[in-house]
Short mmCIF file of the C-alpha atoms (twelve columns), coordinates in Angstrom:
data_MODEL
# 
_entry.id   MODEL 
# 
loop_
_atom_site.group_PDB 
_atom_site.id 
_atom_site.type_symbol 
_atom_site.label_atom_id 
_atom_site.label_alt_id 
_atom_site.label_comp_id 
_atom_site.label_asym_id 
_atom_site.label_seq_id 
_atom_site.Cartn_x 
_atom_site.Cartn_y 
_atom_site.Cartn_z 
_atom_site.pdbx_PDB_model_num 
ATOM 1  C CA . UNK A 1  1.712   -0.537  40.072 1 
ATOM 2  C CA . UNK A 2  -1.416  1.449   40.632 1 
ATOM 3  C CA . UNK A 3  -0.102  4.655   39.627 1 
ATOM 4  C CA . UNK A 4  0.941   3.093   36.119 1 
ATOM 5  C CA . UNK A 5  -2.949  2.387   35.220 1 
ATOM 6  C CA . UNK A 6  -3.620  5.799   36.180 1 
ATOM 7  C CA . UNK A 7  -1.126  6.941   34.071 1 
ATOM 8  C CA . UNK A 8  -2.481  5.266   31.358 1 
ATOM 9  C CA . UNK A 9  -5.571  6.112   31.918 1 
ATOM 10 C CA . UNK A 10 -4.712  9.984   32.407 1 
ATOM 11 C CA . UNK A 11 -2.996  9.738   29.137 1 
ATOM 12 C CA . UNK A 12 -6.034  7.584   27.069 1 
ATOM 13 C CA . UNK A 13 -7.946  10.857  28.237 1 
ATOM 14 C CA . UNK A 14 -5.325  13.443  27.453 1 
ATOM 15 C CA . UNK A 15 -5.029  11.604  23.914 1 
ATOM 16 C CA . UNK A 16 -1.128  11.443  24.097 1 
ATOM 17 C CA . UNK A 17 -0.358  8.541   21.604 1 
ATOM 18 C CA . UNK A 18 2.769   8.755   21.753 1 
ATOM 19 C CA . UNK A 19 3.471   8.773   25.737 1 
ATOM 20 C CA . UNK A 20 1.087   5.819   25.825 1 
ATOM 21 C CA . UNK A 21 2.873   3.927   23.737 1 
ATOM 22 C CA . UNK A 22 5.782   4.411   25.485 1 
ATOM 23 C CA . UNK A 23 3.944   3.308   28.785 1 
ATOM 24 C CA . UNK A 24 2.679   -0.395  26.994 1 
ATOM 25 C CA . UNK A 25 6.287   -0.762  25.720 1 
ATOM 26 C CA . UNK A 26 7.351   -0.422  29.466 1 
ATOM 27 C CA . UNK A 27 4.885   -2.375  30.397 1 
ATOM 28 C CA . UNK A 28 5.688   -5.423  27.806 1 
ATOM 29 C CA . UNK A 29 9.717   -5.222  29.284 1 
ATOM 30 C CA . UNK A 30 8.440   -5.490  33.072 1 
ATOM 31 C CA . UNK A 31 6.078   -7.995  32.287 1 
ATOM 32 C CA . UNK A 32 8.450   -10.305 29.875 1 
ATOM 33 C CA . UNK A 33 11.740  -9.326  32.163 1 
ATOM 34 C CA . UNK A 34 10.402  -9.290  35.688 1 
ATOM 35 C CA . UNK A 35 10.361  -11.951 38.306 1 
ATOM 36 C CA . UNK A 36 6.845   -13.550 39.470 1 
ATOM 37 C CA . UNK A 37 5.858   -11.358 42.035 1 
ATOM 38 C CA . UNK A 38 6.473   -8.492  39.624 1 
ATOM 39 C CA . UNK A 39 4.672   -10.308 36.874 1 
ATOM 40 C CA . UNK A 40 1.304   -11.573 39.217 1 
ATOM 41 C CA . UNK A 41 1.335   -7.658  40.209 1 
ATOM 42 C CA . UNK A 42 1.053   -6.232  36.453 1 
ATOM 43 C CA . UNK A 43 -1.733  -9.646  35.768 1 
ATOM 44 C CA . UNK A 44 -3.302  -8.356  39.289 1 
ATOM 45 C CA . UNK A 45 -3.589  -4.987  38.960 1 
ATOM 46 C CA . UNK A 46 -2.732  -3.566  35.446 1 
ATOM 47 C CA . UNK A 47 -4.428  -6.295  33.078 1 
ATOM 48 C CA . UNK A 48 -7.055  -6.317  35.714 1 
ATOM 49 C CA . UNK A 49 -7.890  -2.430  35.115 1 
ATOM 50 C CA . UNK A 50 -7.228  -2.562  31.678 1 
ATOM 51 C CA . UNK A 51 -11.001 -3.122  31.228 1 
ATOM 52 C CA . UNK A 52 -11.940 -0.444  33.167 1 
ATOM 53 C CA . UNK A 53 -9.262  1.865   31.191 1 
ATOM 54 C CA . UNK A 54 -10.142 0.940   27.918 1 
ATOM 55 C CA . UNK A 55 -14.056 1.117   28.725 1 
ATOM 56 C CA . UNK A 56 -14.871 4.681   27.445 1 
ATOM 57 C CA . UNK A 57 -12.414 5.625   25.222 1 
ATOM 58 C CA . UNK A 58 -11.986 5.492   21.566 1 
ATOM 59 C CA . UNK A 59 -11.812 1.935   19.803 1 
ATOM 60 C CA . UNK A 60 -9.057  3.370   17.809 1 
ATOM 61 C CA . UNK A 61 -6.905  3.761   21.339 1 
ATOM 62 C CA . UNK A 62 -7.924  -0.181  22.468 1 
ATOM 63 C CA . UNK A 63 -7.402  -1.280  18.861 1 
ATOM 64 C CA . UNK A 64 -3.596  0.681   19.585 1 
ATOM 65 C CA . UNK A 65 -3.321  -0.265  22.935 1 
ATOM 66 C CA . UNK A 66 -3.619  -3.561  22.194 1 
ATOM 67 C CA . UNK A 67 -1.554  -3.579  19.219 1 
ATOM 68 C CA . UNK A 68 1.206   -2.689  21.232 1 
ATOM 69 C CA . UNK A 69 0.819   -5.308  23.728 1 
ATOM 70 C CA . UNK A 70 2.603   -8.472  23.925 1 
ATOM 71 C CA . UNK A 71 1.469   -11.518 23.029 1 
ATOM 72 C CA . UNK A 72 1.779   -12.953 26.647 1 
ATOM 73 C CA . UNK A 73 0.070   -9.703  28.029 1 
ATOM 74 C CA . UNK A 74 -2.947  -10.010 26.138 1 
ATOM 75 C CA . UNK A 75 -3.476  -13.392 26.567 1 
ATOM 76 C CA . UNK A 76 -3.219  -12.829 29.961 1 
ATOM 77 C CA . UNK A 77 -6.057  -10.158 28.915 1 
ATOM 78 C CA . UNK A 78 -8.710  -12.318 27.250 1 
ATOM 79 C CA . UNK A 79 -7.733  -15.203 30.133 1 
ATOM 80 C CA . UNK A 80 -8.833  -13.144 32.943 1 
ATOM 81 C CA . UNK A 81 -11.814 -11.674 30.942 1 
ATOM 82 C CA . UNK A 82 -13.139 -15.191 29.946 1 
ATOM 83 C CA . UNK A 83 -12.634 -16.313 33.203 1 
ATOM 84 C CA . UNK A 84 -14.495 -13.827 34.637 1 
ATOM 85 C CA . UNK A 85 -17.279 -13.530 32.573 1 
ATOM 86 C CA . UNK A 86 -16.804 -9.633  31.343 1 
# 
């Protein structure tokens, strides 16, 4: 799961809009169609490093990226930043 925030992250730098799109929609499908253990990794790892991904780029790329996230996803995304404190 690892690799797919670096992904994203390679592609937030390489500004390919398109390819990262495609990555979030793949994201939303293993998130909404995946079992629990699948679904704790993406919460664990990718909506835990989405901070750090989205931390120097453009606000038009969060303001897409999170566009094209589900509902559940970023909800997920504000839980775990509230709860932490971010």
């Amino acid at each position: 799961m690892n690799w797919r925030a670096n992904k994203i992250k390679k592609l937030i730098t390489n500004h390919d809009k398109k390819i990262l799109m495609k990555s979030i929609t793949k994201m939303n499908q293993l998130y909404n169609k995946g079992d629990q253990a699948l679904k704790n990794a993406i919460e664990n790892i990718f909506i835990y490093s989405l901070d750090s991904l989205t931390f120097c780029c453009e606000s038009s790329y969060k303001d897409l990226i999170f566009a094209k996230m589900s509902p559940s996803l970023q909800n997920n995304y504000f839980h775990q930043v509230y709860k932490s404190g971010i």
